[in-house]
DSSP file (Angstrom, degrees, kcal/mol; ACC not computed):
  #  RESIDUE AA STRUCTURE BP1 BP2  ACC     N-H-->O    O-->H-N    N-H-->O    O-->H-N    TCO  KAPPA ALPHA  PHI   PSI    X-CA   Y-CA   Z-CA
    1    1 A X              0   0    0      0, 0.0     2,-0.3     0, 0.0     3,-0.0   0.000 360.0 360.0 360.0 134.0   13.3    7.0   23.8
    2    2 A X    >>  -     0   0    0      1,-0.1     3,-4.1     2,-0.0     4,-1.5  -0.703 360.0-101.6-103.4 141.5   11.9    3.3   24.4
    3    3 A X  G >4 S+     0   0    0     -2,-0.3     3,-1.2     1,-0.2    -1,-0.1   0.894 117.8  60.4 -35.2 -54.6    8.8    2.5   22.7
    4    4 A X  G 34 S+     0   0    0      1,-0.2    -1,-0.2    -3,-0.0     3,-0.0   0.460 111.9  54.2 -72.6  16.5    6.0    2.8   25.7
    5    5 A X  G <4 S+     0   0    0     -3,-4.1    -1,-0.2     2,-0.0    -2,-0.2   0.716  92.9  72.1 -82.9 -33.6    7.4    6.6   25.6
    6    6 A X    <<  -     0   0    0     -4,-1.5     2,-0.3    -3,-1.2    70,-0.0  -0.324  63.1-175.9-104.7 168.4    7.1    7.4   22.5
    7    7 A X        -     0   0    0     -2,-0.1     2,-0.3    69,-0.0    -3,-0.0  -0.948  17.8-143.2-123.9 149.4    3.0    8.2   20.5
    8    8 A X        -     0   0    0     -2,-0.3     2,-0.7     4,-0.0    69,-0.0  -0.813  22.5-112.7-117.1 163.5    2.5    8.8   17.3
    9    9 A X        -     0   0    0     -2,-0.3     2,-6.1     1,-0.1     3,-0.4  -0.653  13.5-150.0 -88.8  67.1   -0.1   11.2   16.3
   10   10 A X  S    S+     0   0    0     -2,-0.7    -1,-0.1     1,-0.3    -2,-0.0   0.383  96.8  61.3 -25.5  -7.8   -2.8    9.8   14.7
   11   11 A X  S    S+     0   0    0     -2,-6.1    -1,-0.3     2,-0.1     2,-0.1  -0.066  89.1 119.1-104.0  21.0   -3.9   13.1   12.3
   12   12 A X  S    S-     0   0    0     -3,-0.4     2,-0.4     1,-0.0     3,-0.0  -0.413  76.6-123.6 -80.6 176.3    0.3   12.1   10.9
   13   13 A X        -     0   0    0     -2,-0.1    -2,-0.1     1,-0.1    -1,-0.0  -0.921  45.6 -84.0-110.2 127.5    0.2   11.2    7.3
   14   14 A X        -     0   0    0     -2,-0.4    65,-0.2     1,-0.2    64,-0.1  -0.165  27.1-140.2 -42.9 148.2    2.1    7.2    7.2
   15   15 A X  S    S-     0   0    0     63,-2.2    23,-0.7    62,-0.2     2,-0.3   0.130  77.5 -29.4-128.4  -2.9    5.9    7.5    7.1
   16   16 A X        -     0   0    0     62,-0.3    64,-1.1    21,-0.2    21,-0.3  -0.922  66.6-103.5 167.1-153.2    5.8    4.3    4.4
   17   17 A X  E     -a   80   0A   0     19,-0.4    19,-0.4    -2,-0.3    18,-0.3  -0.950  28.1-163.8-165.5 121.6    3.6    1.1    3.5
   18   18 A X  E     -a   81   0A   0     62,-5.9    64,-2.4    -2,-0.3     2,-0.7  -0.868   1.4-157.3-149.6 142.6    4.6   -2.3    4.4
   19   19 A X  E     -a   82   0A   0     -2,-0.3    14,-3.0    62,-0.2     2,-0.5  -0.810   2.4-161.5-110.8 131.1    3.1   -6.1    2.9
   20   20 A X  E     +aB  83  32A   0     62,-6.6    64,-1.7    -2,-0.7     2,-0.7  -0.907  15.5 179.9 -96.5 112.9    3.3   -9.2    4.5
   21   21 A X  E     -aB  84  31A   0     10,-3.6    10,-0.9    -2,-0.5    64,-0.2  -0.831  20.3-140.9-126.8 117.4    2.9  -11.6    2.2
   22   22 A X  E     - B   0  30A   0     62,-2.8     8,-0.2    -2,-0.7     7,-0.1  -0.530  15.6-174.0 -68.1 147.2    2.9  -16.1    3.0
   23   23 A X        -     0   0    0      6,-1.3     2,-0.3     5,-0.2     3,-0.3  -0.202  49.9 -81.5-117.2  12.3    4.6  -17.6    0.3
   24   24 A X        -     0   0    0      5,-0.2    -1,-0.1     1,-0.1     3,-0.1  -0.759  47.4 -59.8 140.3 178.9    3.8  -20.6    1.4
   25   25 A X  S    S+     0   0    0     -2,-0.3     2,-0.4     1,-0.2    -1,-0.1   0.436 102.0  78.2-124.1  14.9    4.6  -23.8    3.9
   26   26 A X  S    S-     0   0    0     -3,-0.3    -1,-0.2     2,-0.2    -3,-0.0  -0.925  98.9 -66.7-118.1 120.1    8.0  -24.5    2.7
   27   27 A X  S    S+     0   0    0     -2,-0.4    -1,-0.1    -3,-0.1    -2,-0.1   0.660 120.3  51.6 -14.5 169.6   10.9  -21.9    4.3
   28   28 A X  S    S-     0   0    0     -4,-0.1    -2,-0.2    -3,-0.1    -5,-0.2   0.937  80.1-175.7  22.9 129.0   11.5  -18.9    3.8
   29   29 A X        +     0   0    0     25,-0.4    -6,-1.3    24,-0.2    -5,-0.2   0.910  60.9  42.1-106.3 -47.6    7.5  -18.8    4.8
   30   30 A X  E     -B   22   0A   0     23,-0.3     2,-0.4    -8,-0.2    -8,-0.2  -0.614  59.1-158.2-118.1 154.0    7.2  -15.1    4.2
   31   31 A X  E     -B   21   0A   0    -10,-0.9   -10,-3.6    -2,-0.2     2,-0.5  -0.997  21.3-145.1-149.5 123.6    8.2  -12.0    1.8
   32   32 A X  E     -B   20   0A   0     -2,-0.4   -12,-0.2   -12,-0.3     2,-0.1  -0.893  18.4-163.8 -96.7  96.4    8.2   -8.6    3.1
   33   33 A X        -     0   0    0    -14,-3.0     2,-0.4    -2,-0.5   -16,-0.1  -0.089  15.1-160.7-104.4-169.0    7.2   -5.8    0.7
   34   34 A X        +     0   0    0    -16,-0.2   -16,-0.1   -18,-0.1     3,-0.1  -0.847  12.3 175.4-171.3 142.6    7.4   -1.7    0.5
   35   35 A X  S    S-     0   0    0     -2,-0.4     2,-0.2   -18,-0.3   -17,-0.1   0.130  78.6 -19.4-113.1 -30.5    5.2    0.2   -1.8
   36   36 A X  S    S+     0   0    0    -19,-0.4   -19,-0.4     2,-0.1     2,-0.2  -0.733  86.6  90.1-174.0 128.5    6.7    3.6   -0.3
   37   37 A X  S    S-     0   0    0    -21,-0.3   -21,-0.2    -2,-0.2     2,-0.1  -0.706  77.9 -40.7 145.5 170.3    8.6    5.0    2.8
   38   38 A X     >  -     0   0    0    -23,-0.7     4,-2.6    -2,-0.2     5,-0.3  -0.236  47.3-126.5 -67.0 139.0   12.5    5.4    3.7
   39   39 A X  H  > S+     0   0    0      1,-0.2     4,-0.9     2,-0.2    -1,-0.1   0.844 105.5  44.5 -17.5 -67.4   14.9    2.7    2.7
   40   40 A X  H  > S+     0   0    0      2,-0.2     4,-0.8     1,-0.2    -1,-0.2   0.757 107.9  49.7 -46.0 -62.4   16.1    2.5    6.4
   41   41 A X  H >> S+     0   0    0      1,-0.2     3,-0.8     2,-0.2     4,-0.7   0.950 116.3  42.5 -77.7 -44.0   13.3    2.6    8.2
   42   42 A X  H 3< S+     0   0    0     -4,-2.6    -2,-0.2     1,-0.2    -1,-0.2   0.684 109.7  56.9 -62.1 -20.1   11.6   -0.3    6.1
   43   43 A X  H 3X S+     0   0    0     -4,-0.9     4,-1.0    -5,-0.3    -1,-0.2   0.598 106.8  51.7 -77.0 -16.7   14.6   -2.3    6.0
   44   44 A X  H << S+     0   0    0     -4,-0.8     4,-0.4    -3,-0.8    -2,-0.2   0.413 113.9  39.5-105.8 -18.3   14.7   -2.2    9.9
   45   45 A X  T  X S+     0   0    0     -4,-0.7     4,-0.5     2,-0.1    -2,-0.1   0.348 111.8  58.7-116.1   5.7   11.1   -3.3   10.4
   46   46 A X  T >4 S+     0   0    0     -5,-0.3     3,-1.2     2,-0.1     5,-0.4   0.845 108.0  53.0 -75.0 -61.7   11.6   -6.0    7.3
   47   47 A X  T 3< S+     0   0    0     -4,-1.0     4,-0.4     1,-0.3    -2,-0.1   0.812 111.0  40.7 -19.0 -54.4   14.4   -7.0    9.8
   48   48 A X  T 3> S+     0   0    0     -4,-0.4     4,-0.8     1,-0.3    -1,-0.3   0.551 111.1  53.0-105.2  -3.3   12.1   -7.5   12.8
   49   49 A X  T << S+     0   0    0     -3,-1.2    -1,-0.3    -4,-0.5   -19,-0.1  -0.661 107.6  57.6 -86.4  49.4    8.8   -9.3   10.9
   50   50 A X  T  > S+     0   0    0     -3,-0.1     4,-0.5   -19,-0.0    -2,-0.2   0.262 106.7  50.8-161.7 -32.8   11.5  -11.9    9.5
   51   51 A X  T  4 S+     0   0    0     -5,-0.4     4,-0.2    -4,-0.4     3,-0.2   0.971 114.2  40.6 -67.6 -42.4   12.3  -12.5   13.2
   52   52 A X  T  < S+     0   0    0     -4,-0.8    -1,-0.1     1,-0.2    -3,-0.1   0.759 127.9  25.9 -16.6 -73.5    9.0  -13.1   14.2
   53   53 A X  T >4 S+     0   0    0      1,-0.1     3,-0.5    13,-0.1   -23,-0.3  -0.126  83.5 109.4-121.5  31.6    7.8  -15.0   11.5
   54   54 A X  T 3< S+     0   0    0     -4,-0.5     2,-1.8     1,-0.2   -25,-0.4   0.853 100.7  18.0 -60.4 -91.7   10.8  -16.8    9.9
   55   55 A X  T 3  S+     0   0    0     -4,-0.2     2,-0.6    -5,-0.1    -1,-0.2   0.043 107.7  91.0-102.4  30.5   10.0  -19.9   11.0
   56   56 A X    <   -     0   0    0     -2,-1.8    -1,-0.1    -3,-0.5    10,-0.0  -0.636  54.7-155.4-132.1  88.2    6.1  -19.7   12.0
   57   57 A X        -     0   0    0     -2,-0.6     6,-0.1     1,-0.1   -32,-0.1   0.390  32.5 -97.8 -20.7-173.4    3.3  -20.4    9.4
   58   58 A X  S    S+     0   0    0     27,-0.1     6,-0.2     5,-0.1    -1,-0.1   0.672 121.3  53.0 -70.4 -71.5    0.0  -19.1    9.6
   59   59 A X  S    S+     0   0    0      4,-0.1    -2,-0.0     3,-0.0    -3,-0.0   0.528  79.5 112.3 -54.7  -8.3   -1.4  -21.7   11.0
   60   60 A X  S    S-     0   0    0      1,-0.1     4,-0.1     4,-0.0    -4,-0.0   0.139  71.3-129.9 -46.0-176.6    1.0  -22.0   13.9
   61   61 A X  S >  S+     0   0    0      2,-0.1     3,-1.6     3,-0.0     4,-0.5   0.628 112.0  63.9 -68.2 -57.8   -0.7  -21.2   17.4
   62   62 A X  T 3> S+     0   0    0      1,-0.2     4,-1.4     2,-0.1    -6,-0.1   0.784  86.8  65.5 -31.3 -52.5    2.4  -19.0   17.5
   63   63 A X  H 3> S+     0   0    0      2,-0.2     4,-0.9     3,-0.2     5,-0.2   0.834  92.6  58.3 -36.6 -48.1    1.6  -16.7   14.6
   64   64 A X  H <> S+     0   0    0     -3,-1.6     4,-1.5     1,-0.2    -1,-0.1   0.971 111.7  41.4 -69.4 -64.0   -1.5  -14.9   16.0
   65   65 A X  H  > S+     0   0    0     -4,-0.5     4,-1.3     2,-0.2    -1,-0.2   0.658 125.3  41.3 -32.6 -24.7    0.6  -13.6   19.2
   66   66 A X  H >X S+     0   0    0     -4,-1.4     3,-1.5    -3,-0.2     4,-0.5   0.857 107.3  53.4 -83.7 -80.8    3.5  -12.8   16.7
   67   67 A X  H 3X S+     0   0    0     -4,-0.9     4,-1.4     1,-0.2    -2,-0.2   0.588 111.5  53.2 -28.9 -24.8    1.5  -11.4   13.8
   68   68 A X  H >X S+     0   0    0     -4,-1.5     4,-1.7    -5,-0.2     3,-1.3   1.000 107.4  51.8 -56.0 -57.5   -0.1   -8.8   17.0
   69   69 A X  H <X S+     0   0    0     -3,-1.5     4,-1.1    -4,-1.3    -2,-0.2   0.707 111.7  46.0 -60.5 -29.9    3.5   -7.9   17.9
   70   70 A X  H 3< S+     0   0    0     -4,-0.5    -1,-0.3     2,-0.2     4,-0.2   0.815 109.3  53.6 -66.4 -49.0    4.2   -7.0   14.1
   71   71 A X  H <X S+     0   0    0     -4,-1.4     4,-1.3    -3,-1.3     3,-0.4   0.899 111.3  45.1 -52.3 -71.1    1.2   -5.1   13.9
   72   72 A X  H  X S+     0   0    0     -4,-1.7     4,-1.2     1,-0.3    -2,-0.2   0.672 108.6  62.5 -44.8 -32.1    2.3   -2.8   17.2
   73   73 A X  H  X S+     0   0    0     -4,-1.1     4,-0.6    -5,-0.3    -1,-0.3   0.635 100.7  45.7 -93.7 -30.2    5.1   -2.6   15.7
   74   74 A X  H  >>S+     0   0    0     -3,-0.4     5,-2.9    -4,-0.2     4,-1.9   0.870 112.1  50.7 -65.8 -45.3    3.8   -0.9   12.7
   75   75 A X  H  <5S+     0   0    0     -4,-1.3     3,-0.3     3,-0.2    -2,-0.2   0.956  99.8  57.8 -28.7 -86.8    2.0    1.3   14.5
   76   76 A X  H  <5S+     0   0    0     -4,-1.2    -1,-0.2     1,-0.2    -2,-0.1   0.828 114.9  46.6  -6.0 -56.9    4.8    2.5   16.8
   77   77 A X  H  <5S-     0   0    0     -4,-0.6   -62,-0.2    -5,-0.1    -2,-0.2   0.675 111.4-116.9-108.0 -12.2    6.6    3.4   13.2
   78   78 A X  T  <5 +     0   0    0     -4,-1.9   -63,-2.2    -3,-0.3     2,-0.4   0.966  66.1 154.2  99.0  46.7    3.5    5.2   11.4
   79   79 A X      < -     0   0    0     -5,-2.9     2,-0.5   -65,-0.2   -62,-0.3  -0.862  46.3-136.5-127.9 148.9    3.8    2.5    9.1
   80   80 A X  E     -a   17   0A   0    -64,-1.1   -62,-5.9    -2,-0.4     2,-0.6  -0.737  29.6-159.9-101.9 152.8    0.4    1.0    6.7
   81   81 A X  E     -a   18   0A   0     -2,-0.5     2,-0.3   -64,-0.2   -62,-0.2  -0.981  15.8-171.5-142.8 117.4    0.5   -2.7    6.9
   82   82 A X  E     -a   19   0A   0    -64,-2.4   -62,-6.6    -2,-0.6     2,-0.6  -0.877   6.7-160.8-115.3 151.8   -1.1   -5.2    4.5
   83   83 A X  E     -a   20   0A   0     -2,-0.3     2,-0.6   -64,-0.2   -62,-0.2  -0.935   7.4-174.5-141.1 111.4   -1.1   -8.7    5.1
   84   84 A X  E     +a   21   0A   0    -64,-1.7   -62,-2.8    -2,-0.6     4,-0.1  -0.995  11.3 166.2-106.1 123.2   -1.8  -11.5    2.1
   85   85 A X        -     0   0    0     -2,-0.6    -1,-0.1   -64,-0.2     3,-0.1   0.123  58.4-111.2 -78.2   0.9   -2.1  -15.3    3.5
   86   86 A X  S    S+     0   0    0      1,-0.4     2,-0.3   -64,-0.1    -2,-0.1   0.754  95.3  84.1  92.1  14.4   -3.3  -16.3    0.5
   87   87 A X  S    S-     0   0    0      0, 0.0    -1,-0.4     0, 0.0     2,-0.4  -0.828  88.3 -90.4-136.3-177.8   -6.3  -16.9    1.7
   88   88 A X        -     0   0    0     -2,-0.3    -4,-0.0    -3,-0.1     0, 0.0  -0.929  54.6 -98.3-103.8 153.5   -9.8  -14.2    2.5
   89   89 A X              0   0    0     -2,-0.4    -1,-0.1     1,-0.2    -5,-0.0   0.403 360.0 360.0 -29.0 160.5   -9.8  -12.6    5.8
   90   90 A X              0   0    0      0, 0.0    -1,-0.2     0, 0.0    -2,-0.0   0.467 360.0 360.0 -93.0 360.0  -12.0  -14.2    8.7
């Protein structure tokens, strides 16, 4: 099944919890967290935010187009997604 098949059901209860968190503006820029969900399944969308945003600050131009895909990508996996830059929200 490819992703624009599949739906998730919105009345599902989240399948785990994941934090993105900036450390900062010297590499490794980001640290990937878990409060609760399978091993597997979080280790596999830790995988694919660390492709994203290895190398892409906050401030990048890049970041906002990534940080969507990350986001969709949470979705997609039923997953709750918290996001620290260290800064407050706009």
């Amino acid at each position: 099944m490819t992703y624009t098949e599949f739906e998730r059901d919105p009345n599902e209860p989240p399948r785990g919890h994941a934090r993105v968190i900036y450390l900062g503006p010297v590499a490794p820029h980001w640290e990937i967290g878990s409060d609760f969900g399978d091993r597997a399944l979080i280790d596999g969308f830790r995988d694919r935010v660390q492709a994203r945003l290895q190398l892409v600050p906050p401030h990048d131009p890049q970041f906002r187009r990534n940080r969507e895909r990350v986001i969709r990508d949470a979705e997609r996996e039923g997953l709750l997604l918290d996001w620290d830059l260290g800064e407050p929200e706009e």
